[in-house]
ROLUM-69399 format. One record per residue (C-alpha): residue in one letter; x, y negated, z. Coordinates in Angstrom, 3 decimals. Example, Ala and Ser with C-alpha at 12.3 -4.5 7.8 and 13.67 -1.06 7.14 Angstrom:
<sites>
<"A",<12.300,4.500,7.800>>,
<"S",<13.670,1.060,7.140>>,
</sites>
This chain:
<sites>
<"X",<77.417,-107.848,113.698>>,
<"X",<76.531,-111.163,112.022>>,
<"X",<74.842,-110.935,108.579>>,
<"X",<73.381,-113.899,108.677>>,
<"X",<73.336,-115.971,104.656>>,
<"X",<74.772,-118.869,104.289>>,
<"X",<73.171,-121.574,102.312>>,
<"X",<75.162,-121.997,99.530>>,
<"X",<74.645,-117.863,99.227>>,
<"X",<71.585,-117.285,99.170>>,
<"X",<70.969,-117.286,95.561>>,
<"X",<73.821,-114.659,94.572>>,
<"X",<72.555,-112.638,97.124>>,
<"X",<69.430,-112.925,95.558>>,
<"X",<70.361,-112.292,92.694>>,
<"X",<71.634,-109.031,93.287>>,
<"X",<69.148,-107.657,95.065>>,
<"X",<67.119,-108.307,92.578>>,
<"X",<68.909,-106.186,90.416>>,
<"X",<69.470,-103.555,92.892>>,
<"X",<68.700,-100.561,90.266>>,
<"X",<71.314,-101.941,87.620>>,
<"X",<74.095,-102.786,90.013>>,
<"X",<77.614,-101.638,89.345>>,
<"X",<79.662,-99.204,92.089>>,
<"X",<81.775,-101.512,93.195>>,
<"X",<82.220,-105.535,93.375>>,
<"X",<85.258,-107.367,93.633>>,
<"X",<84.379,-110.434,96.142>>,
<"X",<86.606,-113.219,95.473>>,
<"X",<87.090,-116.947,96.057>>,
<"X",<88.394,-119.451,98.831>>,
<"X",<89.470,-118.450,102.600>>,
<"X",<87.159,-120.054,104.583>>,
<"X",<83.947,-120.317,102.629>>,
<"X",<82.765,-117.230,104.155>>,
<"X",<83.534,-114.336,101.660>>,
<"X",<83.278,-111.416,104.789>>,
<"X",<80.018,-113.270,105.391>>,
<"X",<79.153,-112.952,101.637>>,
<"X",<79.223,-109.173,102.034>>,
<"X",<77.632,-108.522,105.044>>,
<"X",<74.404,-110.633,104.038>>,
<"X",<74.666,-108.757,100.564>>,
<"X",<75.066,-105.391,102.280>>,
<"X",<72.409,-105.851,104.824>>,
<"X",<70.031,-107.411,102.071>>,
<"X",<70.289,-104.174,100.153>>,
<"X",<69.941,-101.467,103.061>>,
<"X",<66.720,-103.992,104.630>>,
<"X",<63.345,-102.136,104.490>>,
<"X",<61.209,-105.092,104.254>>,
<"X",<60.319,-104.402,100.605>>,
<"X",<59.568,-108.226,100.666>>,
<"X",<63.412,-108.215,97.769>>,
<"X",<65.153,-111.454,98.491>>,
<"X",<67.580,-111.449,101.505>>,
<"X",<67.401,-109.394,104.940>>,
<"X",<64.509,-109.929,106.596>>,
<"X",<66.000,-109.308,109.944>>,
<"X",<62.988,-107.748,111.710>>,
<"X",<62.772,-104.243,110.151>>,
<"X",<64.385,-101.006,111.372>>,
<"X",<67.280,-100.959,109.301>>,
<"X",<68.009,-104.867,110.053>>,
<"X",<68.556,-103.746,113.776>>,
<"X",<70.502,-101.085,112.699>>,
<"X",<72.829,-103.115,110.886>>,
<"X",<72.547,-106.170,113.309>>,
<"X",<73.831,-103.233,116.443>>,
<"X",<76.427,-102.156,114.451>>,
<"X",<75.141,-98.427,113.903>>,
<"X",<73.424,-98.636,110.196>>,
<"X",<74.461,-94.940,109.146>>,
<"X",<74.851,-95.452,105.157>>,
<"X",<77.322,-98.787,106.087>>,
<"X",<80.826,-98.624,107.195>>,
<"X",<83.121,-102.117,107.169>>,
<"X",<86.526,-101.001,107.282>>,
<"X",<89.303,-103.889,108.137>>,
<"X",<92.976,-104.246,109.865>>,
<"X",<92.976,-102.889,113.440>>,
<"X",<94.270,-106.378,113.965>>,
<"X",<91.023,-107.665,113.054>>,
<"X",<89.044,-105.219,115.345>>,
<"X",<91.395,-106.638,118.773>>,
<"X",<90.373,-110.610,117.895>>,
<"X",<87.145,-109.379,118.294>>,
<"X",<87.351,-107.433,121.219>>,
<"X",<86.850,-108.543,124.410>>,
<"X",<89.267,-108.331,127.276>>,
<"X",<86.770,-105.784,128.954>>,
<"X",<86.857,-103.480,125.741>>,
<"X",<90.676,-102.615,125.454>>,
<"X",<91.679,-99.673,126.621>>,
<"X",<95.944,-100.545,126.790>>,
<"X",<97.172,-100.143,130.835>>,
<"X",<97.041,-103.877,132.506>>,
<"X",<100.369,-105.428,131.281>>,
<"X",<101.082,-103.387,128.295>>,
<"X",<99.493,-104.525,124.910>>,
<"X",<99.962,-102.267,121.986>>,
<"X",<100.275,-104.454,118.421>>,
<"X",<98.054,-103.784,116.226>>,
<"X",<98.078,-103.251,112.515>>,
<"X",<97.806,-106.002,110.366>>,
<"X",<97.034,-103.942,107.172>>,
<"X",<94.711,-101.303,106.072>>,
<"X",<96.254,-97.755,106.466>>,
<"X",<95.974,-94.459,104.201>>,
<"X",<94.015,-92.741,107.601>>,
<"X",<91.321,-95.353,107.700>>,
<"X",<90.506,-94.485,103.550>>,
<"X",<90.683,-91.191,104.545>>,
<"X",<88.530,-90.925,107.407>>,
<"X",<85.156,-92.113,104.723>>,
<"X",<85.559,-89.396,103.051>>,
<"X",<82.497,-87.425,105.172>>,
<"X",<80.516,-91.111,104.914>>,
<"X",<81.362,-91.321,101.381>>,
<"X",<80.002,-87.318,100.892>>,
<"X",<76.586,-86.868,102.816>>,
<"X",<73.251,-88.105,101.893>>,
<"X",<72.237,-91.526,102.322>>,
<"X",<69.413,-92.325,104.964>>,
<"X",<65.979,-91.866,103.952>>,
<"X",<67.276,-91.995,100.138>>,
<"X",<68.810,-95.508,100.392>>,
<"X",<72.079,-96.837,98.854>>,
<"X",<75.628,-95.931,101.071>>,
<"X",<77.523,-99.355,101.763>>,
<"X",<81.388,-99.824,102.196>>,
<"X",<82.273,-103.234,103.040>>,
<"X",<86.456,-103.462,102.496>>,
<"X",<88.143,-106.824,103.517>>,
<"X",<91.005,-108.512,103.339>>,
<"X",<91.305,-106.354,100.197>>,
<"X",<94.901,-107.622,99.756>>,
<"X",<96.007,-105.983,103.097>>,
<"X",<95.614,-102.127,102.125>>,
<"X",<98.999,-100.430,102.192>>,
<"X",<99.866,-98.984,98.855>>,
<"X",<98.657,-95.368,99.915>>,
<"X",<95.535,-96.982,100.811>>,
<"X",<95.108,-98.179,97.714>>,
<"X",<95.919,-95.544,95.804>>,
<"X",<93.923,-93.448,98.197>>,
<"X",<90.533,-96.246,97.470>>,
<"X",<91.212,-95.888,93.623>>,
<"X",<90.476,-92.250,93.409>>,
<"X",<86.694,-92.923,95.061>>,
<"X",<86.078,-95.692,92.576>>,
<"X",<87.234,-93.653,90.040>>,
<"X",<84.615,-91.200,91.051>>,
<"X",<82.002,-92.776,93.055>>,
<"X",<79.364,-90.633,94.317>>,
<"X",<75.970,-91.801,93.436>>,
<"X",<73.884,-94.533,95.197>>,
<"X",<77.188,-96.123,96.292>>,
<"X",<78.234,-99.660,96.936>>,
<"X",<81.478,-100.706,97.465>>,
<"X",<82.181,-104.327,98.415>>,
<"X",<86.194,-105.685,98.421>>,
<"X",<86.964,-109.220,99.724>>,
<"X",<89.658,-110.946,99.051>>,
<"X",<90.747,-114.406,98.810>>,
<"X",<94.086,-113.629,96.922>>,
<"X",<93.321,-111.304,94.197>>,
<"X",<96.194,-111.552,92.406>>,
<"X",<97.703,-109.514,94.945>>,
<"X",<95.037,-106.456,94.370>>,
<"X",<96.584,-103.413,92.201>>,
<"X",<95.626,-103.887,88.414>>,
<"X",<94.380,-100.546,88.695>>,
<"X",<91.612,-101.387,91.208>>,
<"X",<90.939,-104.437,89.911>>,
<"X",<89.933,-103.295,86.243>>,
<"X",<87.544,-100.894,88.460>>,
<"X",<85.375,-103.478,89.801>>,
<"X",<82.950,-105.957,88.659>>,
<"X",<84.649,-109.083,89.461>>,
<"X",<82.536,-111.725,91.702>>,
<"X",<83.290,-115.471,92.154>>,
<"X",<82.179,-116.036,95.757>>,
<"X",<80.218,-119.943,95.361>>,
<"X",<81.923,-122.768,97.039>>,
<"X",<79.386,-125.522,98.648>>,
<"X",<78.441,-128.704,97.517>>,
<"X",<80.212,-131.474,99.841>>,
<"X",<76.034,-132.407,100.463>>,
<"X",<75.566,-128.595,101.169>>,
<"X",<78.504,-128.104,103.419>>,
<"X",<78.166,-131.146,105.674>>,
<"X",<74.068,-130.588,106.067>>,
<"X",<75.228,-127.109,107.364>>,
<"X",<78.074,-128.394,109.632>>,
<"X",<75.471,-131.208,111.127>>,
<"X",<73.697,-128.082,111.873>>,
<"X",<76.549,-126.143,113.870>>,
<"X",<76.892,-129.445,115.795>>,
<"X",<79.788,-130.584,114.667>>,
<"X",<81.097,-133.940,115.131>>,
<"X",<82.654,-135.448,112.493>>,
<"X",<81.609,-133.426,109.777>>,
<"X",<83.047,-135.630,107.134>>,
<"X",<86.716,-135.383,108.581>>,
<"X",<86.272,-131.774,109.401>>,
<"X",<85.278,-130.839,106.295>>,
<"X",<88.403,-132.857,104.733>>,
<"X",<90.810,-131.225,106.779>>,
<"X",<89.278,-128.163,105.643>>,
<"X",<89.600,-128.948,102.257>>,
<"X",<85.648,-128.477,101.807>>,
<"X",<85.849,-125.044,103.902>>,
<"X",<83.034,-124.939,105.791>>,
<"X",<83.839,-122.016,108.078>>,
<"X",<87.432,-123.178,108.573>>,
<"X",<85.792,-126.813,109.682>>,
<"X",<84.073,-125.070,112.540>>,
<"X",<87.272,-124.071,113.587>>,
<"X",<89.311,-127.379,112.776>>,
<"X",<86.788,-129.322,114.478>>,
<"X",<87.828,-127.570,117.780>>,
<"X",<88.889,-130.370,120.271>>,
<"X",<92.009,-128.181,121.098>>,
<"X",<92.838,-127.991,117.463>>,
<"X",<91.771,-131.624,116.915>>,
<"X",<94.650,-132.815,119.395>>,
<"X",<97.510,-130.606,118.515>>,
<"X",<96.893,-131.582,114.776>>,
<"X",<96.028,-135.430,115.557>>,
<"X",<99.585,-135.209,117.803>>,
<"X",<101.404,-133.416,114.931>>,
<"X",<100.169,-135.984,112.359>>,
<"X",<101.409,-138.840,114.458>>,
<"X",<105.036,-137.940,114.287>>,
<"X",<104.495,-137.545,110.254>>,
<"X",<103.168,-140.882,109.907>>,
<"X",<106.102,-142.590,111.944>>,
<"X",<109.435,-142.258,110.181>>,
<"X",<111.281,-142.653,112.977>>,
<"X",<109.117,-140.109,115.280>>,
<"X",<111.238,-137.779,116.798>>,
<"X",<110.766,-134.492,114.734>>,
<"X",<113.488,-132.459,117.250>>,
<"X",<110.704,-133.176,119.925>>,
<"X",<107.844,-132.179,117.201>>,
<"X",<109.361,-129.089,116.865>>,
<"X",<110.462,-128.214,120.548>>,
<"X",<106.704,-128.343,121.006>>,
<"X",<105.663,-125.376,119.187>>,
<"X",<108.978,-123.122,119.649>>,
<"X",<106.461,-120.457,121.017>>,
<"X",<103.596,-121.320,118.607>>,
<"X",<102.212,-119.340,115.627>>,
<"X",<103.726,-121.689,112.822>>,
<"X",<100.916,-121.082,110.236>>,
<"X",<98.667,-124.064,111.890>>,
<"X",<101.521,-126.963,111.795>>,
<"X",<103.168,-125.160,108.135>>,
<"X",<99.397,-126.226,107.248>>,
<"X",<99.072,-129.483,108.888>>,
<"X",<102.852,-130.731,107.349>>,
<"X",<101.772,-128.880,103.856>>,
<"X",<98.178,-130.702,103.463>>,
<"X",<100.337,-133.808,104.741>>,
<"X",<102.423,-133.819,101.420>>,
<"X",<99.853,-133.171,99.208>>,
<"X",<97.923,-136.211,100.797>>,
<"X",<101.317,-138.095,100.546>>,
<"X",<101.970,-137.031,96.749>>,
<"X",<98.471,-138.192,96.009>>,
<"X",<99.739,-141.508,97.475>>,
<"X",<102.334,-141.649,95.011>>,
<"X",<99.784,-142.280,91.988>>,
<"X",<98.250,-144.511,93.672>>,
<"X",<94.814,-141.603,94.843>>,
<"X",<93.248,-141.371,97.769>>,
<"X",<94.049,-138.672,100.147>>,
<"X",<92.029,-135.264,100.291>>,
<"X",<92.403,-133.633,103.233>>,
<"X",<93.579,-137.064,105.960>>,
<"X",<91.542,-139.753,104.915>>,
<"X",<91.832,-141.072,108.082>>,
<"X",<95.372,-141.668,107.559>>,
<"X",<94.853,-143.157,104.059>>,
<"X",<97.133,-146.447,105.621>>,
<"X",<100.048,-144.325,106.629>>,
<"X",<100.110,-142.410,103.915>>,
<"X",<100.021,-145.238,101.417>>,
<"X",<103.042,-146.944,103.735>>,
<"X",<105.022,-144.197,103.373>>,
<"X",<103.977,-143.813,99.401>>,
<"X",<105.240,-146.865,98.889>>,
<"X",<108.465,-146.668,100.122>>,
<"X",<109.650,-143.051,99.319>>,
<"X",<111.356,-141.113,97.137>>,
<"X",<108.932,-139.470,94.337>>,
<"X",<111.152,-137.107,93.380>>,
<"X",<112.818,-136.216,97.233>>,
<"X",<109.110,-135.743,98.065>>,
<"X",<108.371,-133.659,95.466>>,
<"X",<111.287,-131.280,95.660>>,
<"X",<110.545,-131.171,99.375>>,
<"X",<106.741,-129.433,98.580>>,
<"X",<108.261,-127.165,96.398>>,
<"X",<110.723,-125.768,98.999>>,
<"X",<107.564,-126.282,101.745>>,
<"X",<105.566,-123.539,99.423>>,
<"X",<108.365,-120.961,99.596>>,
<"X",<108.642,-121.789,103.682>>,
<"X",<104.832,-121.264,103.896>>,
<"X",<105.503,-117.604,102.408>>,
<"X",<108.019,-116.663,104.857>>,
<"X",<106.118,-117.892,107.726>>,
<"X",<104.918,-114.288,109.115>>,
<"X",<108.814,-113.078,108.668>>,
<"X",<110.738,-112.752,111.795>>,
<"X",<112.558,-116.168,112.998>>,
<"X",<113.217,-118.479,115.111>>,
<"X",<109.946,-121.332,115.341>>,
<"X",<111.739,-124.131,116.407>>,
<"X",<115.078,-123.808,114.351>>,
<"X",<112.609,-122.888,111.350>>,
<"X",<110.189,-125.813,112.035>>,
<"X",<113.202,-128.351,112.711>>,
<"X",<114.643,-127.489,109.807>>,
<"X",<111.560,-128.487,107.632>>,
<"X",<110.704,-131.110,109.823>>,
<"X",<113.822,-132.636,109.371>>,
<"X",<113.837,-132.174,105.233>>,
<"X",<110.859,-134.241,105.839>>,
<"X",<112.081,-136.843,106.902>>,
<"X",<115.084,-137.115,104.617>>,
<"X",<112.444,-137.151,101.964>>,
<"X",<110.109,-139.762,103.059>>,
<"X",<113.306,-141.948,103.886>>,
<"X",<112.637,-145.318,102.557>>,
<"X",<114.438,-146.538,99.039>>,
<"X",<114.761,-149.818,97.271>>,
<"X",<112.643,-150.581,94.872>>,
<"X",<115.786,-150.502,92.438>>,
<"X",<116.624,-146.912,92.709>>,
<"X",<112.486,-145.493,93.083>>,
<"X",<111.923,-142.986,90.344>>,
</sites>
């Protein structure tokens, strides 16, 4: 298990550690996907159980370091989506028949609260603090929740309980007014790219733009699969007479989060264009974009995001990719149509 603290982390974690004897029982992790709140935990939670005595963060040589580095730290428990658990898995560790592949959950269930309740209950290793690490927060069924509120109702002593989420407006009331909120830092563009230079990314700049100054989520963007199904995506955008039917033929059997995101950062970049600013997360494309800002419909464009944000909602509901894709794909293009100058907003 990685623990490892990211730059722009280090002083919270710090911070807390610090003030290990005053902490509250349970802290609400929040902030942006892909600045590494999970990662934000861990490094907390492993900076509290380390036995260095040396304060600061995990020193990642002592007993309890190696503990928590294997995986088998007995006052720590991360509990997540069984989802989450199979992207991490090898091939090698399933235990499904060859050819069958059972679906796993995407949320938290009532059984996986439940089963912390003899963690939760026995004494903490050689008089430490006891460690729950909870994430995505947002994905705990309703009886899970329910089930979490009652132990932070009641905590039992020398207990920490760490919830990550990165929508937190989607968290019960109830369990949010029972935690001590924490606004998980975002880097400094300097920060970030010195970090991605140091991951060996190539780049950085543009990865960290498509991003939108995510560091963790540039690792991934700067893939050079990912690079050239966006880069091939973006090029039908920028031509208004690119063939969107094809564009959307392409991914029929794709996961439509990636190119929802691609065509949704897209329109921001393009409605940017419209005042005349540069674009955020394609600056690469800053020509195209300005062509087509020229030339378009402010108010077609705009009433297009709007209906893209609802689509982006429904994107994990059953459907068909391509119809649902063309569909948006061709709105698109209706929107970016060129006007006269006469009849622009």
């Amino acid at each position: 298990m990685s623990a490892t603290v990211l730059p722009w982390h280090r002083p919270v974690v710090e911070d807390l550690v610090a003030r290990r004897a005053t902490l509250p029982h349970a802290l609400l992790i929040h902030g942006r996907e892909g600045t590494g709140l999970v990662e934000l935990a861990r490094g907390i939670a492993q900076s509290l159980l380390c036995e260095s005595g040396q304060g600061g963060t995990a020193c990642g040589a002592c007993p309890a370091c190696g503990w928590f580095r294997d995986g088998n730290h007995p006052d720590f428990r991360e509990v997540r989506p069984e989802s989450l658990d199979e992207e991490d898995a090898s091939p090698a560790d399933s235990d499904a028949p060859e050819g069958k592949e059972e679906k796993k959950s995407l949320f938290i269930k009532i059984d996986q609260i439940r089963a912390l309740a003899d963690f939760m209950m026995l004494t903490t290793h050689r008089d430490g603090l006891r460690i729950l690490v909870l994430h995505p927060a947002e994905s705990m069924k309703s009886e899970a929740a329910n089930a979490l509120l009652k132990t932070l109702e009641e905590p039992p002593p020398r207990t920490l309980i760490l919830l990550v989420t990165s929508r937190v407006g989607r968290l019960l009331a109830t369990i949010r007014s029972r935690c001590q909120k924490l606004a998980a830092p975002r880097p400094a563009p300097d920060v970030a790219l010195s970090w991605l230079r140091a991951q060996g990314v190539g780049q950085p700049e543009l990865a960290l733009a498509a991003a939108g100054g995510a560091p963790l989520d540039a690792v991934a963007f700067a893939a050079p699969e990912y690079q050239a199904a966006r880069s091939a995506f973006v090029r039908v955008l920028a031509d208004p007479r690119g063939d969107m039917l094809a564009c959307a033929q392409a991914h029929e059997k794709a996961d439509l989060t990636q190119p929802l995101l691609w065509l949704h950062t897209w329109v921001h970049d393009l409605m940017l264009g419209l005042h005349a600013l540069p674009p955020a997360y394609f600056p690469d494309q800053s020509a195209a974009l300005s062509r087509i800002a020229g030339s378009a419909n402010a108010r077609a464009v705009c009433r297009f995001e709007t209906s893209l944000r609802e689509a982006r909602r429904l994107v994990h509901h059953p459907l068909n990719p391509r119809l649902f894709l063309e569909q948006l794909l061709i709105s698109y293009a209706a929107a970016i149509e060129p006007v006269s100058p006469a009849k622009r907003p």
